[in-house]
PyMOL Python script that loads the backbone (N, CA, C, O; Angstrom):
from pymol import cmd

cmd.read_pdbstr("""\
ATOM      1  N   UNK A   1     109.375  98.368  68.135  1.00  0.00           N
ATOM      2  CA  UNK A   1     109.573  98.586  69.563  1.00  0.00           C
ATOM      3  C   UNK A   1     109.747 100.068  69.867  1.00  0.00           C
ATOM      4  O   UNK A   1     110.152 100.777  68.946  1.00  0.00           O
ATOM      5  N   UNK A   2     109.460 100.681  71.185  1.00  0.00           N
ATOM      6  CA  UNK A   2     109.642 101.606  71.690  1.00  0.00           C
ATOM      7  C   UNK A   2     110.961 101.950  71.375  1.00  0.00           C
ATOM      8  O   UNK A   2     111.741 101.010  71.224  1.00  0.00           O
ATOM      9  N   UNK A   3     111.405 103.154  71.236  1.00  0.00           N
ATOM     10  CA  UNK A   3     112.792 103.720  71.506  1.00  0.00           C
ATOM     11  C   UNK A   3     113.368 103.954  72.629  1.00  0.00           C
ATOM     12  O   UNK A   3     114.482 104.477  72.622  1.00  0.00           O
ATOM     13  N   UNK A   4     112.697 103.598  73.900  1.00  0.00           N
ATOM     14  CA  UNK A   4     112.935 103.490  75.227  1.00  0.00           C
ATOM     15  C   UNK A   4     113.475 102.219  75.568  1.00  0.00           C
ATOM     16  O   UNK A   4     114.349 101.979  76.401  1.00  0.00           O
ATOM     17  N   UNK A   5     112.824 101.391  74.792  1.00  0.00           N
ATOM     18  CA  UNK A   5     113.368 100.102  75.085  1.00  0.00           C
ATOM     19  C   UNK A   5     114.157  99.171  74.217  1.00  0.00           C
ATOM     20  O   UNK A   5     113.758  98.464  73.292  1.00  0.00           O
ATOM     21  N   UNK A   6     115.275  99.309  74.674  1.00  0.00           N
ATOM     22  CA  UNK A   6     116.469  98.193  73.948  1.00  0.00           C
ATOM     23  C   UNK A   6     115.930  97.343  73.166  1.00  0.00           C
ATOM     24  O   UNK A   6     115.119  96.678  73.812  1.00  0.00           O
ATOM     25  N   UNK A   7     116.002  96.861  71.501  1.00  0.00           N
ATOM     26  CA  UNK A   7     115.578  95.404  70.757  1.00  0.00           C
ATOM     27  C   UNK A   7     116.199  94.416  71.307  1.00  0.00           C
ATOM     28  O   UNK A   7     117.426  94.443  71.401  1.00  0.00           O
ATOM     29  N   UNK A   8     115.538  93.477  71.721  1.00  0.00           N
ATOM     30  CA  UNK A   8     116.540  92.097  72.008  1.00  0.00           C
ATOM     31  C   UNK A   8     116.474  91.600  70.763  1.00  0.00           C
ATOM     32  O   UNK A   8     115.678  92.079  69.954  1.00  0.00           O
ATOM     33  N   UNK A   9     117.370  90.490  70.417  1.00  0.00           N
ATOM     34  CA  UNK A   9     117.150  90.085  68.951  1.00  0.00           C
ATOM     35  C   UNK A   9     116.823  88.903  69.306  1.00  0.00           C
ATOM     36  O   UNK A   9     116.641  88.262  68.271  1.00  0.00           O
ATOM     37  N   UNK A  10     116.613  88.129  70.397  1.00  0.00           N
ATOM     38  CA  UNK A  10     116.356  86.359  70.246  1.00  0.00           C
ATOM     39  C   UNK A  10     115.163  86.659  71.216  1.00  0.00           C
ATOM     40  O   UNK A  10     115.323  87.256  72.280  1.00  0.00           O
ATOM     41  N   UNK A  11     113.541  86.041  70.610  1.00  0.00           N
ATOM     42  CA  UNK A  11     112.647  85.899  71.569  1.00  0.00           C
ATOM     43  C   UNK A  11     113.336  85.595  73.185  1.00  0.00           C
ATOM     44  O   UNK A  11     113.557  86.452  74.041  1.00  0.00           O
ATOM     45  N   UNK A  12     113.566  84.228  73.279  1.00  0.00           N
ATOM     46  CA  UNK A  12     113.591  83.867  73.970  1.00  0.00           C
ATOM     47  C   UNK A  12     114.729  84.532  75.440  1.00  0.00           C
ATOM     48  O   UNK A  12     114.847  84.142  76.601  1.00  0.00           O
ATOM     49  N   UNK A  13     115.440  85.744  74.613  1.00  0.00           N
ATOM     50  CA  UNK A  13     116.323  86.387  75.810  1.00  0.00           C
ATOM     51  C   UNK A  13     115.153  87.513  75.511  1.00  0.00           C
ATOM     52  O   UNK A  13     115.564  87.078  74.436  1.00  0.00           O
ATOM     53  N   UNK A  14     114.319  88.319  75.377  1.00  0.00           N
ATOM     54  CA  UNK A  14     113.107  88.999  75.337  1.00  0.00           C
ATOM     55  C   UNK A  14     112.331  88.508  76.783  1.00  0.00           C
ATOM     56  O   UNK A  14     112.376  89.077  77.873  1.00  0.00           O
ATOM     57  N   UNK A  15     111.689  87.403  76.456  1.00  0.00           N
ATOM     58  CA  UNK A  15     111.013  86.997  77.404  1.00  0.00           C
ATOM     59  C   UNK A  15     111.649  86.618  78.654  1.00  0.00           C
ATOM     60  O   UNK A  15     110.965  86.823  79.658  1.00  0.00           O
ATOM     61  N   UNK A  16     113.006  86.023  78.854  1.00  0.00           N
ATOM     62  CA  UNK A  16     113.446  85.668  79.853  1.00  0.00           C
ATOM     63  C   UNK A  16     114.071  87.224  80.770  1.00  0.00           C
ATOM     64  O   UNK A  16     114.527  87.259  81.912  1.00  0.00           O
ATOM     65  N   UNK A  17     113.838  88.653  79.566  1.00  0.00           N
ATOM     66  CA  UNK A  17     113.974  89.556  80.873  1.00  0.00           C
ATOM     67  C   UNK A  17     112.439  89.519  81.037  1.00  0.00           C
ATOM     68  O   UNK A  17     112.492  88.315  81.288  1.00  0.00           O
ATOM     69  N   UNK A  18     111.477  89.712  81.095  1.00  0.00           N
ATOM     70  CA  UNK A  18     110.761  89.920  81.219  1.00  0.00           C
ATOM     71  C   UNK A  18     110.377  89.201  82.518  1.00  0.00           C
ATOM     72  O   UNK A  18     109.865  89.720  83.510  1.00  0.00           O
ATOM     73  N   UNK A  19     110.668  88.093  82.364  1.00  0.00           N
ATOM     74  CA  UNK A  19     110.193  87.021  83.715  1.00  0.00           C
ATOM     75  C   UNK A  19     111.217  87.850  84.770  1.00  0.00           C
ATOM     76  O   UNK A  19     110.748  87.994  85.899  1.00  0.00           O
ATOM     77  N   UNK A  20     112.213  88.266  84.596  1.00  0.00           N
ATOM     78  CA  UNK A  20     112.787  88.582  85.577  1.00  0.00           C
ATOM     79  C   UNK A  20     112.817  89.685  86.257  1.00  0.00           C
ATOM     80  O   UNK A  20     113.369  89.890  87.338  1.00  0.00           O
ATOM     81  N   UNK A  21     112.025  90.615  85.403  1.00  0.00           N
ATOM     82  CA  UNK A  21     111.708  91.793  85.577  1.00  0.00           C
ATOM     83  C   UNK A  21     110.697  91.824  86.277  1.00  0.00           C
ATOM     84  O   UNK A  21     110.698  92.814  87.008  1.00  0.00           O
ATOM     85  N   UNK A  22     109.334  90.823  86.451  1.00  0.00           N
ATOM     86  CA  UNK A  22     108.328  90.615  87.014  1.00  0.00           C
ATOM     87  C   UNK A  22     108.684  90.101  88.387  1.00  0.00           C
ATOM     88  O   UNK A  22     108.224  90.703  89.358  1.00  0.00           O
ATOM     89  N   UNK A  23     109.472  89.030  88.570  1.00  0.00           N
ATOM     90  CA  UNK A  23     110.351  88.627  89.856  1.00  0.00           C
ATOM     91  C   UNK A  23     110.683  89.512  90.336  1.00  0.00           C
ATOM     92  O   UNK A  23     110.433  89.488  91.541  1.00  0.00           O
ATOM     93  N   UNK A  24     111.436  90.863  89.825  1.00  0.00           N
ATOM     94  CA  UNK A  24     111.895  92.037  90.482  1.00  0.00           C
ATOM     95  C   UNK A  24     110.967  92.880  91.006  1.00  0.00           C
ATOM     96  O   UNK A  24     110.978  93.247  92.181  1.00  0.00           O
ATOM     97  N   UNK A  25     110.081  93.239  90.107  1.00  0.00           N
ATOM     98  CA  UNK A  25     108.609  94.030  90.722  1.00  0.00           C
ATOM     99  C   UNK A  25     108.154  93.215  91.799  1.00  0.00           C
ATOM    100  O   UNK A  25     107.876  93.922  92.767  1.00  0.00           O
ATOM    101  N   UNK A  26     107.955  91.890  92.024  1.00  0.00           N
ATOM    102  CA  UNK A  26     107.362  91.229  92.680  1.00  0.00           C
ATOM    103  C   UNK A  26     107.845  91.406  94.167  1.00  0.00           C
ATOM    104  O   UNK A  26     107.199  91.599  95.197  1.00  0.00           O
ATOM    105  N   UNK A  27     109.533  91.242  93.881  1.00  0.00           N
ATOM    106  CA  UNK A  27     110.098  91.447  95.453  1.00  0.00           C
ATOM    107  C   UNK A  27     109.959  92.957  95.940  1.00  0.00           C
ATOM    108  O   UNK A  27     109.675  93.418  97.045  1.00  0.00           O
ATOM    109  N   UNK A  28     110.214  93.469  94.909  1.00  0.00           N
ATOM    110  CA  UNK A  28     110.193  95.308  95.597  1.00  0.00           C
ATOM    111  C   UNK A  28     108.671  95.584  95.722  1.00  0.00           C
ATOM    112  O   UNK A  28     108.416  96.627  96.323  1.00  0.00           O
ATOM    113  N   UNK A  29     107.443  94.760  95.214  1.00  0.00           N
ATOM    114  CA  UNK A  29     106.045  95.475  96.102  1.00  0.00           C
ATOM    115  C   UNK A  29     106.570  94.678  97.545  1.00  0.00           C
ATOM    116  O   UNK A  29     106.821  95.416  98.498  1.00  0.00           O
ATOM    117  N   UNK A  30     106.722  93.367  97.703  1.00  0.00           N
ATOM    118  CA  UNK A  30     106.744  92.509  98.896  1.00  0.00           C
ATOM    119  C   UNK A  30     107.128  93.465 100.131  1.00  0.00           C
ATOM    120  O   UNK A  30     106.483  93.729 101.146  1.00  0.00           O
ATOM    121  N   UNK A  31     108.459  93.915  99.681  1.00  0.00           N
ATOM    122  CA  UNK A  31     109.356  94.710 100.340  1.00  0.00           C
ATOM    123  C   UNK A  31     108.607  96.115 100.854  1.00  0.00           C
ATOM    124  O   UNK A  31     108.408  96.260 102.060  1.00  0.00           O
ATOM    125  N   UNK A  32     108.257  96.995 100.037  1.00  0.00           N
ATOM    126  CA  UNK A  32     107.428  98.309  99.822  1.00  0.00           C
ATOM    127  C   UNK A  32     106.199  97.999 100.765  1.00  0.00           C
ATOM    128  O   UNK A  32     105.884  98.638 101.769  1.00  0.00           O
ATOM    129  N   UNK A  33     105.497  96.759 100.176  1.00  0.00           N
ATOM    130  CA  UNK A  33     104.208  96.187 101.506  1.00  0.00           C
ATOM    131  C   UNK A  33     104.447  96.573 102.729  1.00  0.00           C
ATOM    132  O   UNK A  33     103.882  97.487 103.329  1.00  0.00           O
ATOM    133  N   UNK A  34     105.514  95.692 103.213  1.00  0.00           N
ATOM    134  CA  UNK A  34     105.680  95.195 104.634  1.00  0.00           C
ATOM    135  C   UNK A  34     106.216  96.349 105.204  1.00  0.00           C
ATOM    136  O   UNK A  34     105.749  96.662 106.299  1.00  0.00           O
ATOM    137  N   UNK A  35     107.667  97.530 104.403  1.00  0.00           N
ATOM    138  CA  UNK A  35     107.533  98.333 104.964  1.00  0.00           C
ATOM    139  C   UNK A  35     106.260  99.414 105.784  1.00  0.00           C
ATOM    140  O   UNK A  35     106.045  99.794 106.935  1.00  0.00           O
ATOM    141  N   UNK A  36     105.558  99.628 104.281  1.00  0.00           N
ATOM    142  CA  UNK A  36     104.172 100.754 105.194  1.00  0.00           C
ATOM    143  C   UNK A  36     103.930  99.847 106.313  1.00  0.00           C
ATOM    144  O   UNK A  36     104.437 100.132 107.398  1.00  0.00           O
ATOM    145  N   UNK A  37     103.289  98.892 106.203  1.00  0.00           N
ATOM    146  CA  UNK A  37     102.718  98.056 106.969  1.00  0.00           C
ATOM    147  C   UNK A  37     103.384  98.291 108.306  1.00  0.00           C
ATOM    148  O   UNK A  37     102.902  98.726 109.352  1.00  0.00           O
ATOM    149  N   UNK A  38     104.937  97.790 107.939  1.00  0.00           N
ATOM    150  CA  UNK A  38     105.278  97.976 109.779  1.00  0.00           C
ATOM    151  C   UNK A  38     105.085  99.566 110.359  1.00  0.00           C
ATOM    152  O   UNK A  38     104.858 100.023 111.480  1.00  0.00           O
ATOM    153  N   UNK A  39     105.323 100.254 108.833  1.00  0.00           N
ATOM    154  CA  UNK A  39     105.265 101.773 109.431  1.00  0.00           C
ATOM    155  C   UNK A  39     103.607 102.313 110.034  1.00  0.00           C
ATOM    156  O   UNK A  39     103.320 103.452 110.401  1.00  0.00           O
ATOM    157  N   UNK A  40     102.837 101.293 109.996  1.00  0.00           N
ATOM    158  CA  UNK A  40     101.093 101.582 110.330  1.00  0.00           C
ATOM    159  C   UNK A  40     100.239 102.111 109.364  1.00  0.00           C
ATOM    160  O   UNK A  40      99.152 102.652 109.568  1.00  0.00           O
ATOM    161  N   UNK A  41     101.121 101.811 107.686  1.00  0.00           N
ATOM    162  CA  UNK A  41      99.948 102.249 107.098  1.00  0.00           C
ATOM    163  C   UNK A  41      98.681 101.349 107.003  1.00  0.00           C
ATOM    164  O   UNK A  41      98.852 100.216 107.452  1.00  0.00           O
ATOM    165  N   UNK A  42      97.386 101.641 106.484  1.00  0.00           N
ATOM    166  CA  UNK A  42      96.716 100.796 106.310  1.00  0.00           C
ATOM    167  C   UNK A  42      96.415  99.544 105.082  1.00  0.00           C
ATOM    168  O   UNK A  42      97.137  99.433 104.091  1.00  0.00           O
ATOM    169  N   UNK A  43      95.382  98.770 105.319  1.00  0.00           N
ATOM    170  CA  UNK A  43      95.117  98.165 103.765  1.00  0.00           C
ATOM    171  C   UNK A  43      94.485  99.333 102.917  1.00  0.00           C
ATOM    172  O   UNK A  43      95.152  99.327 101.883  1.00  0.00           O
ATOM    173  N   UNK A  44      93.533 100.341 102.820  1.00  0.00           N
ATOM    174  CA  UNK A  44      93.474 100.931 102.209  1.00  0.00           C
ATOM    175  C   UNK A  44      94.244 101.688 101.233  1.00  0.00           C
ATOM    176  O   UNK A  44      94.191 101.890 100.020  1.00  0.00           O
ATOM    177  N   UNK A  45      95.265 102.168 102.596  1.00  0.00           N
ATOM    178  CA  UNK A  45      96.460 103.064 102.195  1.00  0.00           C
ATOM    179  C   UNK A  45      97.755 102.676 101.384  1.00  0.00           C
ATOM    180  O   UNK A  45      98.554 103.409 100.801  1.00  0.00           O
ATOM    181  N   UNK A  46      97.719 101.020 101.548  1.00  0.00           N
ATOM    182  CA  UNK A  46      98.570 100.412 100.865  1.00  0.00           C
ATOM    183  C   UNK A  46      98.257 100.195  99.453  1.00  0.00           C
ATOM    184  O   UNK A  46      99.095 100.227  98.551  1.00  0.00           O
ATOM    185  N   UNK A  47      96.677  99.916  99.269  1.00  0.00           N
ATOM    186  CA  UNK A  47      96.139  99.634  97.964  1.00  0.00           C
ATOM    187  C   UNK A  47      96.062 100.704  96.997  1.00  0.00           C
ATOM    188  O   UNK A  47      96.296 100.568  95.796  1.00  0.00           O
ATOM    189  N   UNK A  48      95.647 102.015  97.706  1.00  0.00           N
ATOM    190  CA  UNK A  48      95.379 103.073  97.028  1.00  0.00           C
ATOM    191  C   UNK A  48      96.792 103.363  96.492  1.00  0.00           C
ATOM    192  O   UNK A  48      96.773 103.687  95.304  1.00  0.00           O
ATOM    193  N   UNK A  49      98.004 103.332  97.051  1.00  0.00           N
ATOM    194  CA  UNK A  49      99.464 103.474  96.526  1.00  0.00           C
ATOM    195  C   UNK A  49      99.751 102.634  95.243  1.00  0.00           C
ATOM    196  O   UNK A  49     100.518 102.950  94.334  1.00  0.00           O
ATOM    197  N   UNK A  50      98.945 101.436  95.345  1.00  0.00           N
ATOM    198  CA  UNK A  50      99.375 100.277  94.319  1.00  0.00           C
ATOM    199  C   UNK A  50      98.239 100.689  92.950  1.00  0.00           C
ATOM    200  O   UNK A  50      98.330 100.375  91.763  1.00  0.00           O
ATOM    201  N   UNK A  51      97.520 101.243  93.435  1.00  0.00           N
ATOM    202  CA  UNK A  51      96.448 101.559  92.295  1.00  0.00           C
ATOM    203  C   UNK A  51      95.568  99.596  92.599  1.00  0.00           C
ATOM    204  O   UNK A  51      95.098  98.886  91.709  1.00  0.00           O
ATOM    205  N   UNK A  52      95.593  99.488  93.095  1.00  0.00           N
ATOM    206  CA  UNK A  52      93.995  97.649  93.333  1.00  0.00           C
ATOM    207  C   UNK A  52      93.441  98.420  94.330  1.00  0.00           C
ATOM    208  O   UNK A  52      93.524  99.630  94.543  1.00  0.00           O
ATOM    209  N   UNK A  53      92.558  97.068  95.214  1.00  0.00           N
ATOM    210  CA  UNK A  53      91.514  97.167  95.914  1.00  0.00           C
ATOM    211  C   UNK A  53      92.007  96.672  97.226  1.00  0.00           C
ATOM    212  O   UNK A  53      92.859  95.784  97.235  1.00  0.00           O
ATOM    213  N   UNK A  54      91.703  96.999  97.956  1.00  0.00           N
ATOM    214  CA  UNK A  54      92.177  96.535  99.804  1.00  0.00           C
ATOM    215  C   UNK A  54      92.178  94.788  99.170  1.00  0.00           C
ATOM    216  O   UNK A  54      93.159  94.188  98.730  1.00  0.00           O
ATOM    217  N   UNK A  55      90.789  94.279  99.298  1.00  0.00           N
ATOM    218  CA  UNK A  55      91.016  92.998  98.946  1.00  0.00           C
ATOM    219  C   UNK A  55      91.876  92.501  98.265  1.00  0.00           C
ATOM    220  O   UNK A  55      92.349  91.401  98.550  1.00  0.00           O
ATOM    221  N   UNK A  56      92.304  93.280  97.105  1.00  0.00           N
ATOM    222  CA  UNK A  56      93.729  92.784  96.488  1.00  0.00           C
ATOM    223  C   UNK A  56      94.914  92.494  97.056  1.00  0.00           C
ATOM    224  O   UNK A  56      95.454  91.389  97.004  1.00  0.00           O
ATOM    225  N   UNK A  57      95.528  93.889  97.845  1.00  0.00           N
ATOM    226  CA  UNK A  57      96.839  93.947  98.393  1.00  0.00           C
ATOM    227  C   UNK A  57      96.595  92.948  99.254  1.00  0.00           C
ATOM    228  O   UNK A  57      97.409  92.052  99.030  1.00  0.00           O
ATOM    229  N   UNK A  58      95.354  92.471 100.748  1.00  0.00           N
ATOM    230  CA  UNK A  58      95.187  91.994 101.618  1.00  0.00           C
ATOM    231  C   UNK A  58      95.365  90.393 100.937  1.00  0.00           C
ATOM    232  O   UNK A  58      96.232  89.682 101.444  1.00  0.00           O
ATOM    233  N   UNK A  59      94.698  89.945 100.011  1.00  0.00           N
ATOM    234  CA  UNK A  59      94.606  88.615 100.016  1.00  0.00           C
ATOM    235  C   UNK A  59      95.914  88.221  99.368  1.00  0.00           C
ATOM    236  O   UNK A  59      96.387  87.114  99.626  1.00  0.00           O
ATOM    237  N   UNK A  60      96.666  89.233  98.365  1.00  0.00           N
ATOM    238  CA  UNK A  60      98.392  88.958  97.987  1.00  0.00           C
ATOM    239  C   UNK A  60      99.081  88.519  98.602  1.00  0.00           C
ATOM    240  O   UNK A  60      99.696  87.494  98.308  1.00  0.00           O
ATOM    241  N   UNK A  61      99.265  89.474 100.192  1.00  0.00           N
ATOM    242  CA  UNK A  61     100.423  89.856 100.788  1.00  0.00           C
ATOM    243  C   UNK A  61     100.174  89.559 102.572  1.00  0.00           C
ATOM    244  O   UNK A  61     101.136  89.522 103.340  1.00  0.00           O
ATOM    245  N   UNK A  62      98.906  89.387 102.984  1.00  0.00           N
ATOM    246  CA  UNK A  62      98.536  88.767 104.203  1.00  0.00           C
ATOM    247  C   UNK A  62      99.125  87.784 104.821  1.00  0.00           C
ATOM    248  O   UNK A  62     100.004  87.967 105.664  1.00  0.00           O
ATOM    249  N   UNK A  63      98.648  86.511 104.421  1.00  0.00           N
ATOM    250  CA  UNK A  63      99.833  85.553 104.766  1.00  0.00           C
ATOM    251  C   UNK A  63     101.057  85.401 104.890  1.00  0.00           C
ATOM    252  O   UNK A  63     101.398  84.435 105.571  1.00  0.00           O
ATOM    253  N   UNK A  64     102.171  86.294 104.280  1.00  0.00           N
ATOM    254  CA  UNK A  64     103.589  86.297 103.951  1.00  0.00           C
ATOM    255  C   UNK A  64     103.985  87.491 105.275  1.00  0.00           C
ATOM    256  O   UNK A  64     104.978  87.471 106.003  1.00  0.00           O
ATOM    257  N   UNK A  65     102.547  88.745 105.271  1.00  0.00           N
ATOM    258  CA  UNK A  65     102.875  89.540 106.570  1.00  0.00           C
ATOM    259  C   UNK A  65     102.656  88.959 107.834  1.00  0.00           C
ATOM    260  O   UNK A  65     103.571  89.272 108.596  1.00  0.00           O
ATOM    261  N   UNK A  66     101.772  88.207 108.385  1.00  0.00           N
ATOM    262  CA  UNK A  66     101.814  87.988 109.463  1.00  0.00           C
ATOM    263  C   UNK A  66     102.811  86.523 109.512  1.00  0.00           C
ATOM    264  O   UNK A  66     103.100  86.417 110.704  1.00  0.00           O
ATOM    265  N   UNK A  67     103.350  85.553 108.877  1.00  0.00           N
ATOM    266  CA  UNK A  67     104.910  84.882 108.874  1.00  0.00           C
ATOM    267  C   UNK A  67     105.748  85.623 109.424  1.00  0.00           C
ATOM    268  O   UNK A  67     106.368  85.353 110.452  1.00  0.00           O
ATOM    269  N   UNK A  68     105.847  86.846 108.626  1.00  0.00           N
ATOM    270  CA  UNK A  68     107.167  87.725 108.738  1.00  0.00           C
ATOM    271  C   UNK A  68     107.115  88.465 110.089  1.00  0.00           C
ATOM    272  O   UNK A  68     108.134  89.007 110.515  1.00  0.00           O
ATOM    273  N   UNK A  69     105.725  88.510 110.912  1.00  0.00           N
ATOM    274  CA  UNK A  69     105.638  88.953 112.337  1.00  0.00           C
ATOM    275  C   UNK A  69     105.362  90.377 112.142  1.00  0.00           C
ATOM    276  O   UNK A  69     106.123  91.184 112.675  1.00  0.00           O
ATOM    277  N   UNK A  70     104.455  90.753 111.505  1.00  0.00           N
ATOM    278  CA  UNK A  70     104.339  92.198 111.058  1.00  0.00           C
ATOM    279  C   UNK A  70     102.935  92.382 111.740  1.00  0.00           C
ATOM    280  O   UNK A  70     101.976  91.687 111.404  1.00  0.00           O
ATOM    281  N   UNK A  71     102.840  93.537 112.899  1.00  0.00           N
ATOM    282  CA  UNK A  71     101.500  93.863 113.506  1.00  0.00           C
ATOM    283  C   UNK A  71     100.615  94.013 112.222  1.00  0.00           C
ATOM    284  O   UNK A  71     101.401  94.439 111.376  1.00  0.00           O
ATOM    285  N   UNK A  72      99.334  93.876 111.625  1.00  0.00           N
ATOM    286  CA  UNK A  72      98.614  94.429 111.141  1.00  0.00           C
ATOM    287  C   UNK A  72      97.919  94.932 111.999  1.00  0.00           C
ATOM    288  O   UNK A  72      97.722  94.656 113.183  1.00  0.00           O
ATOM    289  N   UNK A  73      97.330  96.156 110.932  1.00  0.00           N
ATOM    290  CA  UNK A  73      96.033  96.948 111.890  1.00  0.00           C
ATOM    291  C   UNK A  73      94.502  96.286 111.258  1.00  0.00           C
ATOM    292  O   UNK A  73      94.149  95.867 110.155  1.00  0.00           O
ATOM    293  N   UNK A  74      93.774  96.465 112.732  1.00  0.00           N
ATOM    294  CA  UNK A  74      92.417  95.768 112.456  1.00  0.00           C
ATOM    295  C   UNK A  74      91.504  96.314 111.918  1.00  0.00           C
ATOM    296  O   UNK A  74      91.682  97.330 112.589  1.00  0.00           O
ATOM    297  N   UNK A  75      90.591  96.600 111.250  1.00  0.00           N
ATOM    298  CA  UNK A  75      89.531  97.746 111.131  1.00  0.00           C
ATOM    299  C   UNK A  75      88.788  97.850 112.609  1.00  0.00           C
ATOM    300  O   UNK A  75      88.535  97.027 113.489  1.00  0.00           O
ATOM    301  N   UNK A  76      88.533  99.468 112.420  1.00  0.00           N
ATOM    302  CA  UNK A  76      87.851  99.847 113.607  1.00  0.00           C
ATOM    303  C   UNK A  76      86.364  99.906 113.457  1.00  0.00           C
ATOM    304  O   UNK A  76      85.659 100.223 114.416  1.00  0.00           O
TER     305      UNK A  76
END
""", "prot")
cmd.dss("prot")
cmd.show_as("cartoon", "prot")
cmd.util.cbc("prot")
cmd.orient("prot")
């Protein structure tokens, strides 16, 4: 293992950070999304931040933004 990263000694507490660590990334893009978003960034501008493709961020995080009542912008 890395020297950055702590040995766990039991697989199974290994993997169970891991899941949780992914849960965590998961809520802080959600979060990070919707902010630009309300702030008017674009899908481009959101994707290019994430390193994917408009289609990526858009088909992720679309549905969960307009629930949450978040203007999107349209293409012009």
């Amino acid at each position: 293992m890395s020297a950055d990263i702590p040995e766990i000694q039991e697989p199974a507490d290994a993997l169970a950070a891991v899941v949780a660590l992914r849960r965590l990334a998961d809520q802080l893009e959600d979060a990070a999304v919707e902010q630009a978003m309300r702030a008017g960034w674009s899908w481009p501008q959101v994707a290019e931040a994430l390193g994917v493709t408009r289609q990526a961020v858009h088909k992720k995080h679309v549905k969960r933004l307009i629930a949450a009542g978040v203007t999107l912008r349209r293409r012009q």
